[in-house]
N, C-alpha and C positions, 0 to 999 in steps of 0.2 A: 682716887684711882688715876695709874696716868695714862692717858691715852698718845698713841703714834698714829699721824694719816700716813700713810705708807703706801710707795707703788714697788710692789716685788720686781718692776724691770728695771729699776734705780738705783747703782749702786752707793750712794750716797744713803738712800735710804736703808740698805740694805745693813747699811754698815750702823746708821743709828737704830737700826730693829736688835743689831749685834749688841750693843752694848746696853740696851735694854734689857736683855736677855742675862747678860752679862749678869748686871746690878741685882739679881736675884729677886728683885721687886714686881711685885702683880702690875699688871698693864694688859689696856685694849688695845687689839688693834684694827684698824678704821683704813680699809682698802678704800678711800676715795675715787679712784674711777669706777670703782661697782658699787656702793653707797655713796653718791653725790650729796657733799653738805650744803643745806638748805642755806636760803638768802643770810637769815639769820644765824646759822651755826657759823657762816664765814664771818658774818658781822662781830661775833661774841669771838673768835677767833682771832679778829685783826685789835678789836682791841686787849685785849688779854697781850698781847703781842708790841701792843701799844706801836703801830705802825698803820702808813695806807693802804689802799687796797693795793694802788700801782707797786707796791714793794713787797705786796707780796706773790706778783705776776713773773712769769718764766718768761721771758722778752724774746727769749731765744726760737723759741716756737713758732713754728712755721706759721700754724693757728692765727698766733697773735700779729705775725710781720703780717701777713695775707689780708688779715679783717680788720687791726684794730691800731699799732705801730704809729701811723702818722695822722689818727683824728683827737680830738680832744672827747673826751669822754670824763661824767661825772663820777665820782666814789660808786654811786647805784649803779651805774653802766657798767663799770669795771670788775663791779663785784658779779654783777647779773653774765658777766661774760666768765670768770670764772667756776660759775654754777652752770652755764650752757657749755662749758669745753673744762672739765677738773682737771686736764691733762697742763693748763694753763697755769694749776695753783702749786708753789714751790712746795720741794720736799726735799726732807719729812719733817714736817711739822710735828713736835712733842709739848703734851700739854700735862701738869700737874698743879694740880688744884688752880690758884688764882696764878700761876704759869706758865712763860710757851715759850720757846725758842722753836726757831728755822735750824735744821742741823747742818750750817752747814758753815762750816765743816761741822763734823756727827759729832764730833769733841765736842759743841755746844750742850748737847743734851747733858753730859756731865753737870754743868752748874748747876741744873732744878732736880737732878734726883740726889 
């Protein structure tokens, strides 16, 4: 099944829920700022992803410049900061079977469906 974390006020996201919908294909979808994914769901997500946690932070985020931007923080810290602020964690992340892309651009999502 393929699942999207999706924030409806994203249009980047919005545009990979589009061609989700597009592809005619069943899929969840996973509003991550109203179901926050656990320590471990991010953890199974950045590796499926095959990336660190830092890359797959929104750096741009006020969130992040304010609390986190200029200390050193571990994988666990950065991930634990993504689960206390999901507004942090990029989007839209599209996930099938042992697959993920960041959409972004949404044209990514194209390779795994």
């Amino acid at each position: 099944m393929i699942k999207i974390y999706h924030n409806p006020r994203c249009s980047k996201s919005r545009e990979g829920l589009s061609i989700l919908e597009d592809s005619g294909k069943e899929f969840e979808i996973v509003k991550y700022l109203d179901t926050v994914p656990s320590v471990s769901e991010l953890e199974s997500v950045l590796e499926l992803l095959n990336i660190s946690p830092l890359a797959l932070v929104r750096k741009n985020e006020a969130i992040w410049k304010e609390n986190y931007k200029d200390k050193t923080l571990t994988d666990t810290e950065i991930i634990a900061a993504m689960v206390a602020h999901p507004k942090l964690i990029e989007r839209p992340i599209v996930i099938n079977g042992k697959k993920a892309v960041i959409g972004r651009p949404p044209s990514e999502i194209k390779n795994i469906i």
